[in-house]
KEKE-3310 file (N, C-alpha, C; in steps of 0.2 Angstrom, whole numbers, plus 5000, padded with zeros to 4 digits):
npx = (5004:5003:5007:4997:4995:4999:4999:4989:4992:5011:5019:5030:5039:5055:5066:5075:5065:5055:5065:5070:5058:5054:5066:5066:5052:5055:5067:5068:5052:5048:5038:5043:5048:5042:5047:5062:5072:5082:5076:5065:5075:5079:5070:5062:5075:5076:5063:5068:5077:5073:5063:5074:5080:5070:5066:5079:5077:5065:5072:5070:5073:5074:5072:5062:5052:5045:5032:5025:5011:4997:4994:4994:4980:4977:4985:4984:4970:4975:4982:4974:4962:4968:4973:4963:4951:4934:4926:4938:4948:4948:4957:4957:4957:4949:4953:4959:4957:4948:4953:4955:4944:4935:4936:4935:4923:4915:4920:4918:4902:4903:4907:4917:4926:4925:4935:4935:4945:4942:4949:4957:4952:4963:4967:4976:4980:4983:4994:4989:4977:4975:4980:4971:4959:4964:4957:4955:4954:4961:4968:4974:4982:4978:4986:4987:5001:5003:4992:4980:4972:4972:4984:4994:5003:5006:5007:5019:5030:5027:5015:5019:5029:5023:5014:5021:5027:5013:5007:4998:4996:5003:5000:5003:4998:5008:5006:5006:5018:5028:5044:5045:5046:5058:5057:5059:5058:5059:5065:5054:5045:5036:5024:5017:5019:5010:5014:5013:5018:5016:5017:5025:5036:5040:5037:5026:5008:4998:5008:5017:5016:5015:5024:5031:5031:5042:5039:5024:5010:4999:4981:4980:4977:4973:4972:4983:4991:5008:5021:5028:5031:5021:5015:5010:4991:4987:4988:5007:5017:5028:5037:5038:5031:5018:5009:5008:5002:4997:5005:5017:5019:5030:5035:5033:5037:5050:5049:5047:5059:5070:5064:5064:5079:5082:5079:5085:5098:5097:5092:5083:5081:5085:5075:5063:5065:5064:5053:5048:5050:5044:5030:5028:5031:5020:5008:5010:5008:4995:4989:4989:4977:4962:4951:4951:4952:4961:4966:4971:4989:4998:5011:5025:5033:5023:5018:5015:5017:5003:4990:4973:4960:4947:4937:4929:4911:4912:4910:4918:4922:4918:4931:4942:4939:4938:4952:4958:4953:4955:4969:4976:4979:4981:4971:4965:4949:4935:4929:4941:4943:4941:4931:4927:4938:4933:4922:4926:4933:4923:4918:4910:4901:4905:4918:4935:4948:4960:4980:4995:5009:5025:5040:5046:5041:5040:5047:5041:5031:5022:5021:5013:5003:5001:4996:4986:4974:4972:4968:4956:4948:4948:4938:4925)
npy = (4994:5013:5021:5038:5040:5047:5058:5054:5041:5036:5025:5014:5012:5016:5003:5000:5003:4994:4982:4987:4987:4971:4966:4973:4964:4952:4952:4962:4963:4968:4975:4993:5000:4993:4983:4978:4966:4962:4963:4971:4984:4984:4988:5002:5009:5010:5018:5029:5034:5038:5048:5055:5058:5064:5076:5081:5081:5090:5102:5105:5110:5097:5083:5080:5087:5080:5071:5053:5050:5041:5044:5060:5065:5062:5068:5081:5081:5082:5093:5103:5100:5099:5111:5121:5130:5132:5149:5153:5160:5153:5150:5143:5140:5142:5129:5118:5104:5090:5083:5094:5104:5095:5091:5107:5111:5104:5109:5120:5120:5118:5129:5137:5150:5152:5156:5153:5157:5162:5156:5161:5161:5151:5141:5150:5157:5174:5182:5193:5191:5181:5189:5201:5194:5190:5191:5198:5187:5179:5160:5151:5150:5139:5133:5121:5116:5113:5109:5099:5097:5104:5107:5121:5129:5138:5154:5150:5154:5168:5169:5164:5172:5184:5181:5179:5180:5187:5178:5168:5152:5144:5132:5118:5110:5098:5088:5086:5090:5088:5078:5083:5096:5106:5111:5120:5123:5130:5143:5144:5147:5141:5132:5121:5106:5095:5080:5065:5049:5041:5049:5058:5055:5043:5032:5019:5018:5019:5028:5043:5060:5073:5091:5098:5113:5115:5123:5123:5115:5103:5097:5079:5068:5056:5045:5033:5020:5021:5015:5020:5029:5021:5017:5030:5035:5046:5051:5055:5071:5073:5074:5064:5056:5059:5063:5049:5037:5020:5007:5007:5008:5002:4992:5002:5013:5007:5009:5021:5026:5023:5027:5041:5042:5038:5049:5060:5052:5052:5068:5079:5092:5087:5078:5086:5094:5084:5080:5090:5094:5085:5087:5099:5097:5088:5096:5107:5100:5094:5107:5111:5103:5107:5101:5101:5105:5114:5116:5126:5133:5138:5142:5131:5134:5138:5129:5108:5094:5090:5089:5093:5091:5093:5086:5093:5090:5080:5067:5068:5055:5046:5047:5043:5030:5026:5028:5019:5007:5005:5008:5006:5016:5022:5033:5047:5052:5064:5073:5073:5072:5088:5097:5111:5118:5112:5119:5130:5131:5126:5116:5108:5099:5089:5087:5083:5076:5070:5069:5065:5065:5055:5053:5039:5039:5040:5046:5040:5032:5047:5050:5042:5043:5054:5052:5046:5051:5060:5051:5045:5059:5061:5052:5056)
npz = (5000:4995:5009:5016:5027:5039:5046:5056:5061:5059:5046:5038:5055:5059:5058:5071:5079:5078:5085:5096:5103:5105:5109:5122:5126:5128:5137:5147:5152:5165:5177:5180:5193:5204:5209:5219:5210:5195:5184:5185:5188:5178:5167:5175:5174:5157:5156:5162:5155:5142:5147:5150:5138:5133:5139:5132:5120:5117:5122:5138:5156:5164:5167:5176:5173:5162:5159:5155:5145:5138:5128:5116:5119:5132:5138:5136:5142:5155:5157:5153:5161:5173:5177:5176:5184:5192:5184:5179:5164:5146:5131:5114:5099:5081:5074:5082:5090:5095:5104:5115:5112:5116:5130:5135:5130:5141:5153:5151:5152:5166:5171:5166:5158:5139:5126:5108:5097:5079:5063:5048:5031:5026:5039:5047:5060:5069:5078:5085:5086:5096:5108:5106:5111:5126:5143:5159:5169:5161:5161:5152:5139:5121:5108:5094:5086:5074:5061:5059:5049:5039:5038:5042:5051:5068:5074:5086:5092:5092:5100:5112:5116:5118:5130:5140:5154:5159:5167:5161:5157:5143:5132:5121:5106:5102:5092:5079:5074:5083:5081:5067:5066:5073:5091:5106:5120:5129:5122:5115:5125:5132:5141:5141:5132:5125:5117:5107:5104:5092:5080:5073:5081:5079:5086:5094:5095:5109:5117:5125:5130:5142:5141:5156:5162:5178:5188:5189:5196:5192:5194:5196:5184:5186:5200:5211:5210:5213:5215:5222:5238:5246:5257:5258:5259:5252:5236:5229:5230:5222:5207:5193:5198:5201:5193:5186:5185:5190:5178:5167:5149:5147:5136:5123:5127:5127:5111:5109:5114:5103:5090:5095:5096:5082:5073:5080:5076:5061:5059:5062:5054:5042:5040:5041:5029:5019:5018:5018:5004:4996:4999:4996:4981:4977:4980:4970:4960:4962:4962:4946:4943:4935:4944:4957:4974:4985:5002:5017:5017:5004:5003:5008:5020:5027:5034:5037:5031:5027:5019:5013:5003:4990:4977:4964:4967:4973:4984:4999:5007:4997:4987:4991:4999:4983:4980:4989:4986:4974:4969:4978:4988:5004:5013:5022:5027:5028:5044:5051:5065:5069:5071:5071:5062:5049:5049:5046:5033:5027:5022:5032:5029:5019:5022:5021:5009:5013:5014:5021:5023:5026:5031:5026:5015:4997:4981:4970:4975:4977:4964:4960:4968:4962:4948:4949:4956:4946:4937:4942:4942:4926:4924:4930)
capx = (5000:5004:5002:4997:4988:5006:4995:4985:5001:5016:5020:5030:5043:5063:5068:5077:5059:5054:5070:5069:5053:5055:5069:5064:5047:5059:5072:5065:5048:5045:5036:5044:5047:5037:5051:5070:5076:5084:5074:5063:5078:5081:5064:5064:5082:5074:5059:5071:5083:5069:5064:5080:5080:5065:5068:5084:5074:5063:5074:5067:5078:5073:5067:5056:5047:5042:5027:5022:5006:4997:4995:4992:4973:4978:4991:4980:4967:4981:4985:4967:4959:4974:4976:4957:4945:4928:4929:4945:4945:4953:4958:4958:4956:4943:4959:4959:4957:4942:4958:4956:4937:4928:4938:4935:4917:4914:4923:4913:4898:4904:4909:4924:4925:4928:4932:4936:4948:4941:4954:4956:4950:4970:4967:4980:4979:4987:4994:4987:4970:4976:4981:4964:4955:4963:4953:4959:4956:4964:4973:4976:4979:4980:4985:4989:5006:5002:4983:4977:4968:4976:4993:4995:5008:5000:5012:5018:5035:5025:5015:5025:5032:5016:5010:5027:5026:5006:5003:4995:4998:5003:4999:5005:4998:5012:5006:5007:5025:5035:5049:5045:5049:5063:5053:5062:5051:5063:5067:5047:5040:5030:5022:5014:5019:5008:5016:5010:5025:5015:5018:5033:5042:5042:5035:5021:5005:4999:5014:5014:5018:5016:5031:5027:5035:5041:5035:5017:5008:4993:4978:4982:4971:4972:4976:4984:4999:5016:5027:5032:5027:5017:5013:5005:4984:4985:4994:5012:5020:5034:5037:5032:5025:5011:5006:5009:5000:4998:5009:5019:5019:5036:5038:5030:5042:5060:5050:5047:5066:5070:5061:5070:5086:5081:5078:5094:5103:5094:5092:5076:5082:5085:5067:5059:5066:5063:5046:5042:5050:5039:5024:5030:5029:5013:5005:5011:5006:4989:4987:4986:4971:4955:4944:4957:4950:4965:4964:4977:4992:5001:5018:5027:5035:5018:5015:5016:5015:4997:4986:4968:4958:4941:4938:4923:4907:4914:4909:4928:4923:4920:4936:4946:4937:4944:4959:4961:4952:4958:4973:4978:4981:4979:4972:4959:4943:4929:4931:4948:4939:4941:4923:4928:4943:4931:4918:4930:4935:4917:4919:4908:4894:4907:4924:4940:4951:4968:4984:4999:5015:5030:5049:5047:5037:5044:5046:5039:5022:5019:5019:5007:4997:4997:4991:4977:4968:4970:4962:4947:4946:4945:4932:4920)
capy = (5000:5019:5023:5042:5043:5047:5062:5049:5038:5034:5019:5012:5012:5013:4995:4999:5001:4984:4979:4987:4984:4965:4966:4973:4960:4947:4952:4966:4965:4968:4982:4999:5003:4989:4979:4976:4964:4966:4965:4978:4988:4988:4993:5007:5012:5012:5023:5036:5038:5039:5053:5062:5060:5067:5083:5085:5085:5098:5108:5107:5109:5094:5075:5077:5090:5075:5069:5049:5047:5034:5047:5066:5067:5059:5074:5089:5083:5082:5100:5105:5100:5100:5120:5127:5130:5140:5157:5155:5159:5149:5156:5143:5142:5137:5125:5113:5096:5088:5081:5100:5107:5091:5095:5112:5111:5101:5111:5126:5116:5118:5137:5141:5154:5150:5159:5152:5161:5161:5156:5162:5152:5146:5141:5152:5161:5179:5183:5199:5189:5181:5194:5203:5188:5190:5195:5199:5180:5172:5158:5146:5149:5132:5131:5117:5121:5111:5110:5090:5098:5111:5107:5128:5131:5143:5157:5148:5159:5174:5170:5163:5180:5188:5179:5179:5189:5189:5175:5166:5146:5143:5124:5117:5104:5095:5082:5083:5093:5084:5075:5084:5104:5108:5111:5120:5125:5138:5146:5148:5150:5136:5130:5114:5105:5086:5075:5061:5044:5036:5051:5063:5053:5037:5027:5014:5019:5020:5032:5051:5064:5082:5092:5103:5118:5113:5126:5124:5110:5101:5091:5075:5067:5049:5044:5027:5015:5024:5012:5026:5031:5015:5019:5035:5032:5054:5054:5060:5077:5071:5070:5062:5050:5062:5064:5042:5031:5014:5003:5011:5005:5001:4990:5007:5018:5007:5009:5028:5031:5021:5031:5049:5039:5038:5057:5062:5050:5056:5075:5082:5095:5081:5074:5092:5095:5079:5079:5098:5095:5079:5088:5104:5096:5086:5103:5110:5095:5095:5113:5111:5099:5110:5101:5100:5112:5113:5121:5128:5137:5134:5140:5128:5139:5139:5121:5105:5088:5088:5090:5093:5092:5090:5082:5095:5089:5074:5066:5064:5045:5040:5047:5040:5023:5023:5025:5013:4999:5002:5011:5003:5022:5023:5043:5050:5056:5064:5078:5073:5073:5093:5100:5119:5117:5112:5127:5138:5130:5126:5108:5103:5093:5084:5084:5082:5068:5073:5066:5067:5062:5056:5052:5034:5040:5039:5051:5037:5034:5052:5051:5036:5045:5061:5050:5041:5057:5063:5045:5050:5065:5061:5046:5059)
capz = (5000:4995:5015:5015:5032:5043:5052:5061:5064:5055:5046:5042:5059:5058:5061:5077:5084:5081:5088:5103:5107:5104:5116:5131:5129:5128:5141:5153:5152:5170:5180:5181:5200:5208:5213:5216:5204:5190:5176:5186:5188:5170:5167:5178:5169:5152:5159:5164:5149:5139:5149:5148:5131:5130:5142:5131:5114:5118:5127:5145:5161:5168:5165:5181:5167:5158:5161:5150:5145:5132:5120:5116:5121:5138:5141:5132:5147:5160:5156:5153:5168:5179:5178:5177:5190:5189:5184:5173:5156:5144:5124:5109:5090:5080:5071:5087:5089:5098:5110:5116:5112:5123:5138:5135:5130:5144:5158:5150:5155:5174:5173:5165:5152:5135:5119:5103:5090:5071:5059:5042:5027:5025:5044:5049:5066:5071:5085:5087:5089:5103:5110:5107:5115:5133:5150:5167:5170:5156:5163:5149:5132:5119:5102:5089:5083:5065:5060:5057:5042:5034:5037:5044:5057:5071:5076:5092:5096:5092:5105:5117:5121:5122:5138:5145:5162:5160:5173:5158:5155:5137:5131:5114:5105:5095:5090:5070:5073:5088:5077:5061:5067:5081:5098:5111:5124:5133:5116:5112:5131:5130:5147:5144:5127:5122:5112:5103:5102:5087:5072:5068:5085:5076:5092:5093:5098:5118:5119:5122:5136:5143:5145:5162:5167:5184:5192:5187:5198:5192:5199:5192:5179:5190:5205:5210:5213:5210:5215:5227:5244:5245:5266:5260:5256:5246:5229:5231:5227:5222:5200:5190:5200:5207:5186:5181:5190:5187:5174:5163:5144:5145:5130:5120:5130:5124:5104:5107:5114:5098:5088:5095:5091:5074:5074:5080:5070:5055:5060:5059:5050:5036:5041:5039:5023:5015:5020:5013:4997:4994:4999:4989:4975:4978:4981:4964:4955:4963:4957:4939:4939:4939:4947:4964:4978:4990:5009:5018:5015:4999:5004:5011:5025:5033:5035:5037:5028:5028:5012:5012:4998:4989:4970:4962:4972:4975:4993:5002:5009:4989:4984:4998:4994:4975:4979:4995:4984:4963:4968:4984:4993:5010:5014:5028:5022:5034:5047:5055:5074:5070:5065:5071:5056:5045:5046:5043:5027:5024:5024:5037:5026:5015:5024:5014:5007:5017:5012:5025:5021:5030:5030:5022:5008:4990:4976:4966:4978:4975:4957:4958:4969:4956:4942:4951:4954:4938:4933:4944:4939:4920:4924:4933)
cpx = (5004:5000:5004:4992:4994:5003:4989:4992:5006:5018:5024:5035:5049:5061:5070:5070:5055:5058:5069:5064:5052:5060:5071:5056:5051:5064:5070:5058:5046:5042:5042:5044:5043:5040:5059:5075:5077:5082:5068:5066:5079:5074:5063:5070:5078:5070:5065:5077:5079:5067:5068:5081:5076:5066:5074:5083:5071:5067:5075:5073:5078:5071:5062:5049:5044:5039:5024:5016:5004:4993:4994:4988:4973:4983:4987:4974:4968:4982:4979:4962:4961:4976:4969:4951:4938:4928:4934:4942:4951:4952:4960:4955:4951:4947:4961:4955:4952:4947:4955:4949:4932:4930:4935:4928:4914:4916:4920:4905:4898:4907:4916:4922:4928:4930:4937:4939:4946:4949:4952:4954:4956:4969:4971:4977:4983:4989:4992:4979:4970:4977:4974:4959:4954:4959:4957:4958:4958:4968:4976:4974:4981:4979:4988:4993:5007:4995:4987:4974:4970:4983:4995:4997:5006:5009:5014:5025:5031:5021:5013:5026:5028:5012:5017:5027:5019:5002:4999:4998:4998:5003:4997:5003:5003:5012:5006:5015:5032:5038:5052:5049:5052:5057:5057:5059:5053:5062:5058:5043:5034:5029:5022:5017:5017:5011:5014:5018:5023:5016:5024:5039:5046:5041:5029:5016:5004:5005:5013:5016:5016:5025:5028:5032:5038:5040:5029:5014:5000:4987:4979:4975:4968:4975:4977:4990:5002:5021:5032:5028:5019:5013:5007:4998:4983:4991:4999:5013:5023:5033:5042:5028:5018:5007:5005:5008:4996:5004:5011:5019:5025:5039:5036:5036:5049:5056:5050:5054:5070:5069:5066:5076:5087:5081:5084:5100:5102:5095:5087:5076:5081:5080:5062:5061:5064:5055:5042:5045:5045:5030:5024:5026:5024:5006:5004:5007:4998:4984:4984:4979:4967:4950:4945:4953:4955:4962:4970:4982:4997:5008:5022:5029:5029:5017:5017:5016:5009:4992:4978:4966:4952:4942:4930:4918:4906:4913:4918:4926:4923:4927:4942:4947:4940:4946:4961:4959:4955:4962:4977:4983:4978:4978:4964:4956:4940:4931:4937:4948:4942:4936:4922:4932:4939:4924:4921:4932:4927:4918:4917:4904:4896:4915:4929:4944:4958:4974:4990:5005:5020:5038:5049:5044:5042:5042:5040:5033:5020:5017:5012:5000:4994:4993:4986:4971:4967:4967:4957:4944:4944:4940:4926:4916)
cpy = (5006:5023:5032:5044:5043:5053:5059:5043:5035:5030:5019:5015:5013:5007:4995:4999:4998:4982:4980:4986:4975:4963:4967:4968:4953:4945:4957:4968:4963:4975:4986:5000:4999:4982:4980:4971:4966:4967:4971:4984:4990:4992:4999:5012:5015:5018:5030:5038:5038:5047:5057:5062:5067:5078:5086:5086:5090:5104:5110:5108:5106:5088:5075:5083:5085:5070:5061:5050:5042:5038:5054:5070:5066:5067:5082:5088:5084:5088:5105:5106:5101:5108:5123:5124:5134:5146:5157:5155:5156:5153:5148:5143:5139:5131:5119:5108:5095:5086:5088:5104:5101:5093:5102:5113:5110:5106:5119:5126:5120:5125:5140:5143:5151:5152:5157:5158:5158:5160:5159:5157:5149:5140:5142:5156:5168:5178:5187:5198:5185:5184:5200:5199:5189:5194:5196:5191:5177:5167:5151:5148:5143:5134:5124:5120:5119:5108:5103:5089:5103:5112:5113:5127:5138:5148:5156:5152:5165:5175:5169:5168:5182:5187:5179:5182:5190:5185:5169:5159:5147:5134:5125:5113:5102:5089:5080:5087:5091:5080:5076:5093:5103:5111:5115:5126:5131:5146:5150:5149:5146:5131:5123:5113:5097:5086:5069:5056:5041:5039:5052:5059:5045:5028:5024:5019:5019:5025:5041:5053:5072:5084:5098:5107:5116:5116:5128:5116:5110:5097:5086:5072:5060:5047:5036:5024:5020:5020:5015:5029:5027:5016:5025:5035:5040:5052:5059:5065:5079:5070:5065:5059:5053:5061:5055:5038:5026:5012:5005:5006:5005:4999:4995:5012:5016:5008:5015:5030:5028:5025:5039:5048:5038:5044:5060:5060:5053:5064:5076:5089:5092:5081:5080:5094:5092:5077:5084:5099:5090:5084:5096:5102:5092:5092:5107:5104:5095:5101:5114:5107:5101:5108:5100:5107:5111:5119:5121:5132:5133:5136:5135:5128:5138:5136:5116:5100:5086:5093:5090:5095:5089:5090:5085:5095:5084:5072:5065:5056:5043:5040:5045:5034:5021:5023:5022:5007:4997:5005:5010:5009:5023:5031:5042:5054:5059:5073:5079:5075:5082:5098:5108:5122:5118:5115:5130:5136:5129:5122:5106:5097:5088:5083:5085:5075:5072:5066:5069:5063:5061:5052:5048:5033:5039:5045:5048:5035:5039:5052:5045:5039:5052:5054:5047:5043:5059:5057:5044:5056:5065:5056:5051:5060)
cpz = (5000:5004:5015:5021:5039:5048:5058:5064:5058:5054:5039:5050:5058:5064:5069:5081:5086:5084:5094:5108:5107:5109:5124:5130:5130:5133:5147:5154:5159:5173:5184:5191:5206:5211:5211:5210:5199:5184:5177:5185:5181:5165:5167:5173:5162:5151:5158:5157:5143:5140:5149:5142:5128:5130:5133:5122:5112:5122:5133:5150:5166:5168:5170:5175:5162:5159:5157:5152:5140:5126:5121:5119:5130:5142:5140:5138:5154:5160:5157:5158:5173:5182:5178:5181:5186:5191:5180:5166:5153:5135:5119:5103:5088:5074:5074:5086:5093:5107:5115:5117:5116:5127:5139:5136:5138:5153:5157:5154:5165:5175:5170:5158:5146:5127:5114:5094:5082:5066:5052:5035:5024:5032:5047:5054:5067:5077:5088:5088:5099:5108:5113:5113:5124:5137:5155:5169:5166:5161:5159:5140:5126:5114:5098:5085:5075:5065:5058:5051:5039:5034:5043:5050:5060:5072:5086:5096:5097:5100:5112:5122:5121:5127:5140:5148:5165:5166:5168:5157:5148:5136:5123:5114:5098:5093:5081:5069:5077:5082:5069:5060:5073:5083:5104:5116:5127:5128:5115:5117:5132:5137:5148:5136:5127:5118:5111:5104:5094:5081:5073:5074:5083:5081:5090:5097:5104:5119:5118:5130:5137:5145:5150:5166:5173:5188:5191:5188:5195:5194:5194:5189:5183:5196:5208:5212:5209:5209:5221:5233:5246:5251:5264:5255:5252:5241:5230:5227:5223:5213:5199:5192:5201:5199:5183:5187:5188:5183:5167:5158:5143:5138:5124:5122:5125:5115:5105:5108:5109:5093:5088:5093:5086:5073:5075:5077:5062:5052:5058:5057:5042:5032:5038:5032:5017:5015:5014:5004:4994:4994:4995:4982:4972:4977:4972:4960:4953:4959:4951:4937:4943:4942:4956:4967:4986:4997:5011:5015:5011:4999:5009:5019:5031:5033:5035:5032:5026:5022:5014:5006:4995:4981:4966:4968:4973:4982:4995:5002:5001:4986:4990:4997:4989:4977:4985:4988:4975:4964:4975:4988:4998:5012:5018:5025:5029:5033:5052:5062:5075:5066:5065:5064:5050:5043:5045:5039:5024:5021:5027:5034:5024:5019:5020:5013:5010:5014:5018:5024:5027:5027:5027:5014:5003:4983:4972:4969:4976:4970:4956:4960:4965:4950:4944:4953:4948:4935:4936:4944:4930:4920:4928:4926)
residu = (UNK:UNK:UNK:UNK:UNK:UNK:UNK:UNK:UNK:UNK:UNK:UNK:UNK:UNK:UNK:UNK:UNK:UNK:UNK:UNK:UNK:UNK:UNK:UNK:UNK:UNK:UNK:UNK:UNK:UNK:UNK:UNK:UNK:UNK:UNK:UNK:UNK:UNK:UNK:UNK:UNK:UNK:UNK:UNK:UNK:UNK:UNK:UNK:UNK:UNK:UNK:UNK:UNK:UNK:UNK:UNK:UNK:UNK:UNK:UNK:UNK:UNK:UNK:UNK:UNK:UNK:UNK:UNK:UNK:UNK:UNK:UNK:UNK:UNK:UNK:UNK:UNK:UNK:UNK:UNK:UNK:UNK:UNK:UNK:UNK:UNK:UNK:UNK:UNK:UNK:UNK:UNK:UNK:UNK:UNK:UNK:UNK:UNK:UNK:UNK:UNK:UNK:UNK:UNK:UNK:UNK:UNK:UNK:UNK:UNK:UNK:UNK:UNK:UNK:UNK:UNK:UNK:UNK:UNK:UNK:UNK:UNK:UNK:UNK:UNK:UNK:UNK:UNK:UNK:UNK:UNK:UNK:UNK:UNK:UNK:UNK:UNK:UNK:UNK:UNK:UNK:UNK:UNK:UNK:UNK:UNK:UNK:UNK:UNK:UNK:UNK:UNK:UNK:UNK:UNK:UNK:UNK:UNK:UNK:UNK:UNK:UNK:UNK:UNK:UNK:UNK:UNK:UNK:UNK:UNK:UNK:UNK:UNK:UNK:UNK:UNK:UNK:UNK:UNK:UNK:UNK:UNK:UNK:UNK:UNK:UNK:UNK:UNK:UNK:UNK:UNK:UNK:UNK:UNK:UNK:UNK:UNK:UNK:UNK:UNK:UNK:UNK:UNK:UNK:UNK:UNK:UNK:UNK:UNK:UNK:UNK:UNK:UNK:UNK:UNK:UNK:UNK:UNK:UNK:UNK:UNK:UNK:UNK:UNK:UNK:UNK:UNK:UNK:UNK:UNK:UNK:UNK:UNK:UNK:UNK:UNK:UNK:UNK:UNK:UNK:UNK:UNK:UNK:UNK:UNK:UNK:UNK:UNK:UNK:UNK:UNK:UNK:UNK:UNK:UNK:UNK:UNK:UNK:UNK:UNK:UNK:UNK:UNK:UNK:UNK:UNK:UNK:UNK:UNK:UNK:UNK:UNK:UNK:UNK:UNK:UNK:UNK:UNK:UNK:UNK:UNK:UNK:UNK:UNK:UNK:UNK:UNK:UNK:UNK:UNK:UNK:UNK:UNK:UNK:UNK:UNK:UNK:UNK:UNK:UNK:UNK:UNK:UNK:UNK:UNK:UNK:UNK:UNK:UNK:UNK:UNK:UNK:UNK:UNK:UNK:UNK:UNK:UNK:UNK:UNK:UNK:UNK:UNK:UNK:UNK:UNK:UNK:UNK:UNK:UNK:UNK:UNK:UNK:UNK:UNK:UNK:UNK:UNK:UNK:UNK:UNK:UNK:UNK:UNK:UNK:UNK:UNK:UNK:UNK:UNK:UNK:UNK:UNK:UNK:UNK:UNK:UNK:UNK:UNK:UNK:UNK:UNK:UNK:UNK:UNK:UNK:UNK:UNK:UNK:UNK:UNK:UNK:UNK:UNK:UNK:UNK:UNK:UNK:UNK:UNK)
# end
């Protein structure tokens, strides 16, 4: 299969992330912290160099900053919930993810303020709307630092510095840019940042983490066995145990620290380059054929990997369909669990056909997937 659905998760893997995860279930597949011998200790080990890894991909000034989770959505409500009471206002886009707007909605429900920023019909955001937005209770504002549907990179350094000083929480979701754009959370002012292990990191599913200020405590999202302060019946203080409780997805953990190792052997300068010339010239190709109605922003510069697109008055699911079944192309049709995204392109009724590329794609896929639209566009 031509797999072009890498914005939902990346496939394939580098091999090292078979290996490693086949290795620790075959040699250290013991619980994390829950006992002395040695194949727990190595357990435990792997946990934590994982973690400094992680800290020292993003930036952080800490591994106790680094919080695992069992994925994105798990962290975006760990951040979410963890920081706002009733009476606070909260500030995101209408370019977010459902990870983001059901918490949200939901936590509106019970008294928190909530305003939602309009995006452009690129789905680019200013900063000087965010800015606009704030109240004397802002305390949390949450962007999407690459749209799921539109590709569109939000302006996250911009503003970064603009709550710097304010008292205000900033929370990144990167979940379509961790592995694919340099991240460095000091550099951009970045309070809380979710990540995702299963795309741009190159980890297996169940994988994912916040990274958390360490001076910004939250209520935890679960409370439970740590492995730590066993005697005491209140959830410890103490990180990260007080945010990871129960049984950590260690054989997940040795594929995502895998995974970074692949990234830094590579350079995700490499990775980003070879990503955006492939989808460059996907974009241009796409162009010439008039019955293509692309979304998003067609410079490169401003975006990601991630294509949306509709086919005349073509339903997206049908054109998805061909080509998964006569042209064996793997690509996400609908609404991309982001149906705020998709009024403001005005796409809610039919969705689009999205196409997302990643690092193992082929010059030569691309081409097959340029002609197999143009063979459903001349067969309409």
């Amino acid at each position: 299969m031509i797999y072009l659905d890498n914005a939902a998760t990346t496939w394939p893997k580098p091999e090292r992330v078979y290996q490693a995860m086949d290795k620790f279930m075959r040699n250290s597949s013991a619980n994390p912290g829950r006992a002395g011998h040695k194949m727990a200790i190595e357990a435990g080990e792997l946990i934590f160099k994982t973690r400094e890894l992680l800290a020292s991909f993003f930036n952080a000034n800490s591994s106790r900053e680094i919080i695992f989770t069992s994925n994105a959505t798990e962290a975006l409500n760990l951040a979410i919930k963890g920081s706002l009471k009733v009476g606070d206002h909260v500030v995101t886009t209408t370019m977010a993810h459902n990870s983001i707007l059901r918490p949200l909605k939901e936590l509106e429900r019970r008294g928190v303020e909530l305003t939602i920023v309009k995006a452009d019909s690129l789905g680019q955001i200013k900063s000087k709307q965010i800015k606009e937005s704030l109240n004397n209770n802002t305390k949390l504002v949450i962007m999407d630092h690459g749209s799921n549907v539109t590709g569109s990179l939000a302006p996250i350094e911009e503003v970064g510095k603009l709550l710097e000083g304010k008292g205000i929480y900033f929370l990144v979701d990167a979940a379509q840019t961790a592995g694919v754009r340099a991240i460095d959370v000091q550099e951009m002012k970045i309070d809380m940042l979710a990540f995702t292990g299963h795309k741009g990191l190159f980890g297996p599913q169940g994988t994912g983490g916040l990274y958390l200020r360490e001076d910004i405590a939250l209520k935890p999202l679960m409370y439970g066995g740590t492995g730590s302060y066993s005697e005491d019946l209140y959830q410890p203080n103490v990180r990260p145990d007080r945010y990871e409780s129960g049984t950590s997805n260690t054989p997940g953990i040795a594929g995502l620290k895998a995974g970074i190792e692949f990234i830094l052997k590579e350079g995700i300068e490499k990775i980003s380059k070879y990503e955006d010339r492939l989808t460059s010239y996907l974009i241009e190709k796409l162009k010439t054929i008039p019955q293509i109605i692309l979304y998003g922003p067609l410079n490169i510069e401003e975006r990601v990997s991630v294509i949306s697109f509709n086919l005349g008055d073509e339903d997206s699911g049908e054109v998805g369909y061909i080509l998964d079944k006569f042209f064996n192309i793997g690509v996400r049709t609908g609404l991309h669990c982001a149906p705020l995204a998709h009024k403001t392109l005005g796409t809610e009724e039919r969705g689009t056909v999205r196409l997302s590329l990643g690092y193992f794609n082929t010059e030569e896929e691309i081409e097959r997937t340029i002609k197999a639209i143009k063979d459903i566009v001349g067969k309409l």
